[in-house]
C-alpha positions in Angstrom: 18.0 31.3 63.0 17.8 30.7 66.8 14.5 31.6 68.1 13.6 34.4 70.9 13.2 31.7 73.4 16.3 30.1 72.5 17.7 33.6 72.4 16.9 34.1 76.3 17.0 29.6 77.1 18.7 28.9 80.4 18.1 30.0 83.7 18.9 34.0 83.1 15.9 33.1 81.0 13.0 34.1 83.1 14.6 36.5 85.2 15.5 38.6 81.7 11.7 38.1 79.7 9.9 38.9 83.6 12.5 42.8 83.6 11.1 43.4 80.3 14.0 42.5 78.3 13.5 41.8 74.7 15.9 39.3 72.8 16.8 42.7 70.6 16.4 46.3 71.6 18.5 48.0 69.6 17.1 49.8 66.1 20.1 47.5 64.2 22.3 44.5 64.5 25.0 45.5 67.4 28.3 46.8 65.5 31.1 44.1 66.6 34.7 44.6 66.4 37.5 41.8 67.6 40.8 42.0 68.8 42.2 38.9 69.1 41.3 36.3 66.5 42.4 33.1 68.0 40.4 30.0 70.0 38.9 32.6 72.9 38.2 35.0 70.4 36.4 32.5 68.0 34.7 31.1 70.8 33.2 34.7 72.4 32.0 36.1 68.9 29.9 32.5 68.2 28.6 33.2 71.3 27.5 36.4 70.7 26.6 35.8 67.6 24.1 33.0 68.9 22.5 35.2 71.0 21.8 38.8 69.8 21.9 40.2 66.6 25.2 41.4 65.5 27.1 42.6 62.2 31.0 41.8 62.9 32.4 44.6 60.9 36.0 44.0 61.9 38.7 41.4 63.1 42.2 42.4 63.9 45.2 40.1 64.8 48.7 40.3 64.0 48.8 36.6 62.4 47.4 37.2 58.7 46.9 33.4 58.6 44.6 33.3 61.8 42.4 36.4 60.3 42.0 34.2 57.0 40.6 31.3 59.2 38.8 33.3 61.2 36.9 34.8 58.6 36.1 31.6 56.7 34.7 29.9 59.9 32.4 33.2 60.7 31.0 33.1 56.8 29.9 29.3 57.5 28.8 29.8 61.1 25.3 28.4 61.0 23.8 29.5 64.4 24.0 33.4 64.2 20.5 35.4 65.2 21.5 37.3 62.1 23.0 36.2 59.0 26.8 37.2 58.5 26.6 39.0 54.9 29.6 40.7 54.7 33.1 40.1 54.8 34.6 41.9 57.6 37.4 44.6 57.2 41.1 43.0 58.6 43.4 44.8 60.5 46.8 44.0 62.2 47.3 47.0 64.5 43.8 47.3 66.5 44.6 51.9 66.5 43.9 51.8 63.2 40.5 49.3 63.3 39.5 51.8 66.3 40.0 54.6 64.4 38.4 54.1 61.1 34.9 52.2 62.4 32.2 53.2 65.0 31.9 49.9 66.9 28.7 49.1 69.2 31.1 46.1 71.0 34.5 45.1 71.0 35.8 42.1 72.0 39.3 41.9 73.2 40.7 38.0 73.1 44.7 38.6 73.3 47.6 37.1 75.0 46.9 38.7 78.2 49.6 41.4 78.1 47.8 43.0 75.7 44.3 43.5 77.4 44.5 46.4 79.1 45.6 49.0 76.0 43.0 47.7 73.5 40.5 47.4 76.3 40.6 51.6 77.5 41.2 52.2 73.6 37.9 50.9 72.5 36.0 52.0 75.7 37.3 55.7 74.7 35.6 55.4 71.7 32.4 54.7 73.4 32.1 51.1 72.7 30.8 48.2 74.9 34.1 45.6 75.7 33.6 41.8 76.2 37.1 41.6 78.2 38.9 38.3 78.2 40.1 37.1 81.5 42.8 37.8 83.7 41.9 41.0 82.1 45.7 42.7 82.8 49.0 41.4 83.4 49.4 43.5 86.0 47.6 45.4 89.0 48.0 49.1 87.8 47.0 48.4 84.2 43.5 46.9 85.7 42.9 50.0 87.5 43.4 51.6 84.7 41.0 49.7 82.6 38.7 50.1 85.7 38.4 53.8 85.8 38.2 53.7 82.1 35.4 52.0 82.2 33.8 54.0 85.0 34.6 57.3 83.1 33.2 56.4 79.9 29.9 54.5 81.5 30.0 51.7 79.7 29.8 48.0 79.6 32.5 45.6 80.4 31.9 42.3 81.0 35.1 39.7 81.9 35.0 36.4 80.3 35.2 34.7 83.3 32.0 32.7 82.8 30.9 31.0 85.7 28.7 33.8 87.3 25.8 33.6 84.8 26.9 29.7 84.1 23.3 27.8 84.6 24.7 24.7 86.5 27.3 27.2 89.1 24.0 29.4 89.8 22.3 26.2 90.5 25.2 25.1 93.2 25.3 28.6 95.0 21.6 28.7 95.4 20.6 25.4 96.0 23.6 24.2 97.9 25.7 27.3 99.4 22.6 30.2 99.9 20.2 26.9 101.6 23.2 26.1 103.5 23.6 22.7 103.0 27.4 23.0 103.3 27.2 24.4 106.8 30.1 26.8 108.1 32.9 26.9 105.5 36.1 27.3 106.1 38.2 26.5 103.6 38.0 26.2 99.9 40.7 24.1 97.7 41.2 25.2 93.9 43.3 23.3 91.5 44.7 22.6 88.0 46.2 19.5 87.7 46.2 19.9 83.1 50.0 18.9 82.0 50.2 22.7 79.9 53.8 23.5 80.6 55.4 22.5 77.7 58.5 20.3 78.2 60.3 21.5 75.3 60.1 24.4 72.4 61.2 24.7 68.9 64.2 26.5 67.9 64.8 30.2 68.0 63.8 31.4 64.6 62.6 33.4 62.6 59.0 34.6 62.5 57.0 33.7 59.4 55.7 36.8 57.5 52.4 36.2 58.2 53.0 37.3 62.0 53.8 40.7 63.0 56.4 38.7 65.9 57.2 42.9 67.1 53.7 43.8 67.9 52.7 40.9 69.1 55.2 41.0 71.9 54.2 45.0 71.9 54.6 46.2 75.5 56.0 43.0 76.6 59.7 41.9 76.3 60.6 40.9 72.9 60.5 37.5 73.9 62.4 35.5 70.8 60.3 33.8 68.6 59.5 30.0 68.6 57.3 29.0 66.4 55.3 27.2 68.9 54.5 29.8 71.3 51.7 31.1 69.6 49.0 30.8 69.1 48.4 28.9 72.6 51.8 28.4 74.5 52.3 32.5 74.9 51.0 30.8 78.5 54.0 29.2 79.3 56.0 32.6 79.7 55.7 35.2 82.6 56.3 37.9 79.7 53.0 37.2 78.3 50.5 36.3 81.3 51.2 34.6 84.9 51.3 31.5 84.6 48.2 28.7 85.3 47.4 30.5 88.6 45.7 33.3 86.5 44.7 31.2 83.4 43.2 28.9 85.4 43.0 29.5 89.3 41.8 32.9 88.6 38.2 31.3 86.9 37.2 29.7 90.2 39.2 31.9 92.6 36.1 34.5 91.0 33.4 31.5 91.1 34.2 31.2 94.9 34.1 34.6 95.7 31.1 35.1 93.8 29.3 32.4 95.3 30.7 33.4 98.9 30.2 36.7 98.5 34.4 37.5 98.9 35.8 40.9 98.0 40.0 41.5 98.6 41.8 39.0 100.5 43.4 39.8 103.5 46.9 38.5 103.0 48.1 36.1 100.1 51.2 34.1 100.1 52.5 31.7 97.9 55.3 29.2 97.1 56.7 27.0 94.6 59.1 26.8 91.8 60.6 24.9 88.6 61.1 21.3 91.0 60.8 18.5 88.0 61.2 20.0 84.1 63.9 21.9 84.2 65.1 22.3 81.1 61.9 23.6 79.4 62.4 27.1 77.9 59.0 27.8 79.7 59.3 30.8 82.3 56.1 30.3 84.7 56.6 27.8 87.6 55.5 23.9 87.3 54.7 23.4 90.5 52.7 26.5 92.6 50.5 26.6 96.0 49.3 29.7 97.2 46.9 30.9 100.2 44.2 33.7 99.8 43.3 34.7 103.6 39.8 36.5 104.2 38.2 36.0 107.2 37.5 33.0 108.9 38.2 31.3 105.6 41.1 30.0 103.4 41.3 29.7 100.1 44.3 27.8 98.7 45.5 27.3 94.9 47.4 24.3 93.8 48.8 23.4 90.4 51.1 21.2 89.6 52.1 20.5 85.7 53.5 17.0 86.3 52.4 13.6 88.0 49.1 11.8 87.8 45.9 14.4 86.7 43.0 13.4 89.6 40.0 11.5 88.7 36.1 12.6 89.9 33.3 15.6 89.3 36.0 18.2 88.2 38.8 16.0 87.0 42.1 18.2 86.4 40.6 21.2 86.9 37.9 23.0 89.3 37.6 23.8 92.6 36.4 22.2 95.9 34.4 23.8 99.1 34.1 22.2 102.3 32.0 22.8 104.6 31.0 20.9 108.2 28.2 19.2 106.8 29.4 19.1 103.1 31.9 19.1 100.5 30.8 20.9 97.2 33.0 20.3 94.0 33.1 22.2 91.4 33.6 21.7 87.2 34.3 23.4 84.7 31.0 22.8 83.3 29.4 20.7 86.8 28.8 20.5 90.0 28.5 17.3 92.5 27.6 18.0 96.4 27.9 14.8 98.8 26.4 15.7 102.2 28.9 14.5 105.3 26.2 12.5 107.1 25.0 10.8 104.1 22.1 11.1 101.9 21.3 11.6 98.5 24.4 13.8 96.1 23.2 16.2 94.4 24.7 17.4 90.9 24.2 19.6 87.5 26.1 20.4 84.6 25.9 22.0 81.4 24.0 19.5 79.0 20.9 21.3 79.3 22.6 24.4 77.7 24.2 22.2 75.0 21.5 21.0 73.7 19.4 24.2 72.6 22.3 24.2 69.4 22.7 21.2 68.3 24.9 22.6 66.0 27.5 23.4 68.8 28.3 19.6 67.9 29.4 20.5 64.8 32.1 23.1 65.8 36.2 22.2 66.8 36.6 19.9 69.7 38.6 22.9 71.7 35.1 25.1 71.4 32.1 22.4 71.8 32.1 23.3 75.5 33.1 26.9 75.4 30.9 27.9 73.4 27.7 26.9 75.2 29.5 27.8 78.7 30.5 31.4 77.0 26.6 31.9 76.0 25.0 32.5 79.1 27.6 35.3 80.3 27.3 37.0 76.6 23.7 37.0 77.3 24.2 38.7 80.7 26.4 41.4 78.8 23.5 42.3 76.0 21.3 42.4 78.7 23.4 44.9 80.6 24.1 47.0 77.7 20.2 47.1 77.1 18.9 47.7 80.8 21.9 50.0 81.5 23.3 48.0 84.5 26.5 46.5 85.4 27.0 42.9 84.4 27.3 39.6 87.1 31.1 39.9 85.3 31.4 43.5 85.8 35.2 44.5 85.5 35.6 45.4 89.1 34.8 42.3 89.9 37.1 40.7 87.3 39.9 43.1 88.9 39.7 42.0 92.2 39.9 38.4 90.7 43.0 39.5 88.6 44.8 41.0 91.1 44.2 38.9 93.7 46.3 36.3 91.8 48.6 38.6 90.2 49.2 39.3 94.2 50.2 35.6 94.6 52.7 35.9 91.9 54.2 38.5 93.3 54.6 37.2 97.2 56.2 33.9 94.8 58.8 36.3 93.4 59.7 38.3 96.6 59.4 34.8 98.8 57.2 36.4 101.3 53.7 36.6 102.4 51.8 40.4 100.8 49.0 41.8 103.3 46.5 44.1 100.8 44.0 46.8 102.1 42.1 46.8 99.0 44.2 49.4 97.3 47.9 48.9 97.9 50.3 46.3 99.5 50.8 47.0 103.3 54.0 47.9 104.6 55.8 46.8 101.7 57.5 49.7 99.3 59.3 46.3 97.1 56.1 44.9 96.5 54.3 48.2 95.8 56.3 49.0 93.3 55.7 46.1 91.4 52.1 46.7 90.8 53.3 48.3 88.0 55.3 46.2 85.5 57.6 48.5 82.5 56.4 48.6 79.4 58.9 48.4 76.3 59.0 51.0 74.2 57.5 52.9 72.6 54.5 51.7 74.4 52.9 53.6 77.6 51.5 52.2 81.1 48.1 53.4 81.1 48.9 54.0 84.6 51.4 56.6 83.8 50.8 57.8 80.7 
């Protein structure tokens, strides 16, 4: 059992024991529900788990074989504050897991095109959410999950990560807030991972274990392949928006966290399907796009071919420069190197790693996540407890979604969108795609 110190380890450490937070408030373990049962989902209840006390009373997925593993990994998970006793109650359509429990949290870990229905569901029913990022697929659905969360006064934190990661609080104060970059005027994020896949099985069809309907619910029945899910779903526009929101959309919120950025003032973007053309993947393998704000660009670039980039962040980060220094940031890092010389300065994770050894012990896809994923869960128990919005409160997790969701769409249209925080300027074309149809039966939560 982790200890209350281990609990509350990290930098949020001091800040939460000097408010008066305790490592456990509530009378009884926190009631935990999950939608989603996959790698993010695994990843956010372990991290939960690790950190407050919690009973997960329900799982629901539409992949019977992914709930079975699920639930063996959870009965042998060795870090929990509380012991996992029981088996918890399985569930394929998330209505009927809603409907027949009283949950404290849910946790929604989809394909991202199903975010923004389970999400206002369980916040109607009072619960807290832990909200997987880009939290929509689409402007008007975040909105919607915004308001919800407004109207029911309740929790939502986005699983972006970075704002309560120890090392990336550790860059903005001791590098952006002392100035050390100088004046910044442009900021370069990236993905350089090879994701796109080149090729796909067969059209077939689905096992019986997988429920190939809903899970394509208010989407396009996409037909099924049997390797686009559990991971690949990202590889198709019906099911997210490509790497620029997987990816770009983690430090396109890092940045204007650390910046202190709201709504761009104009985003444009270009690219296309320029070297694997045969793939039955529908996102783009090769994107740039521009996020204006004042006196500053940021850019996005992701490309799903050619060499991957070597140094502090590798395939994947972002970089700031500034006119006395450049600051680089990882996933998990964070290297600054000073224009006229001197000393770099740098921090990661590893501290953070090292209060569960045990973290070790778990899949190579979730030895990092994990202990990245720990810090913002502690953030969002916090919240709940002190009745405050979290550092990933969902408004700022909408700006972040739509702001890239925005870059898609000036892709599609092939011109440049202006945004006044609340609609696209001047442009009825563009306006109307904010909202994206659902197949039926399901309903927008915009216009339902």
């Amino acid at each position: 059992m982790a200890s209350r110190r281990e609990v509350l380890g990290g930098v949020a450490a001091a800040t939460f024991l000097s408010s008066g937070w305790s490592a456990f408030a509530a009378p009884r373990p926190y009631r935990v529900g999950v939608i989603g049962s996959g790698w993010m989902g695994r990843c956010d209840v372990f991290a939960l788990m690790q950190v407050a006390p919690v009973e997960v009373v329900a799982l629901c997925d539409v992949d019977r074989a992914m709930l079975a593993d699920f639930t063996a990994r959870l009965a042998a998970f060795p870090d929990s504050v509380t012991r996992q006793t029981k088996t918890p109650q399985l569930y394929s359509d998330y209505r009927e897991m809603l409907k027949k429990h009283r949950f404290d949290i849910v946790i929604v870990a989809t394909p991202d095109h199903w975010h923004a229905l389970p999400a206002i569901a369980a916040l109607k029913t009072g619960a807290h959410v832990y909200l997987e990022k880009p939290v929509t697929i689409d402007i008007a659905e975040g909105k919607a999950v915004l308001n919800a969360a407004r109207q029911a006064k309740r929790v939502v934190q986005v699983g972006t990560q970075r704002r309560a990661s120890p090392p990336h609080i550790e860059a903005r104060d001791r590098i952006v807030r002392e100035g050390r970059l100088g004046t910044i005027g442009h900021v370069e994020l990236f993905g350089f991972y090879h994701q796109r896949k080149a090729s796909f099985a067969p059209v077939s069809v689905p096992p019986q274990t997988i429920d190939w309907n809903f899970y394509c619910g208010p989407a396009p029945l996409v037909p099924y392949r049997a390797d686009i899910h559990p991971v690949n779903w990202r590889n198709f526009r019906e099911f997210g928006n490509g790497y620029i929101a997987d990816l770009g959309v983690h430090f396109l919120d890092t940045v204007r966290w650390m910046l202190g950025l709201k709504w761009p003032n104009r985003v444009s973007s270009v690219g296309g399907v320029f070297v694997d053309k045969q793939s039955a993947s529908t996102i783009v393998d090769t994107q740039t796009a521009q996020f204006e704000y004042d006196n500053l660009l940021v850019s996005w670039t992701n490309r799903e071919w050619a060499e991957i980039p070597e140094g502090p962040a590798g395939a994947w980060g972002a970089k700031l420069y500034g006119d006395k220094g450049t600051l680089t940031l990882g996933s998990v890092n964070y290297e600054f190197e000073p224009i006229a010389g001197g000393n770099k300065l740098s921090g990661d994770l590893s501290a953070e790693i090292q209060k569960f050894p045990n973290d070790a012990k778990l899949k190579s896809s979730d030895r990092q996540l994990v202990p990245l994923t720990r810090p913002n869960m502690r953030d969002f128990v916090a919240a709940i407890e002190q009745n405050r919005r979290p550092v990933a409160d969902i408004e700022e997790g909408y700006i972040s979604t739509s702001s890239v969701i925005l870059a898609n769409l000036a892709l599609d249209l092939g011109r440049p969108l202006r945004w006044d925080g609340d609609q696209v300027v001047g442009d009825a074309e563009a306006q109307k795609r904010l909202i994206r149809p659902y197949r039926a039966p399901w309903l927008h939560p915009a216009v339902a």
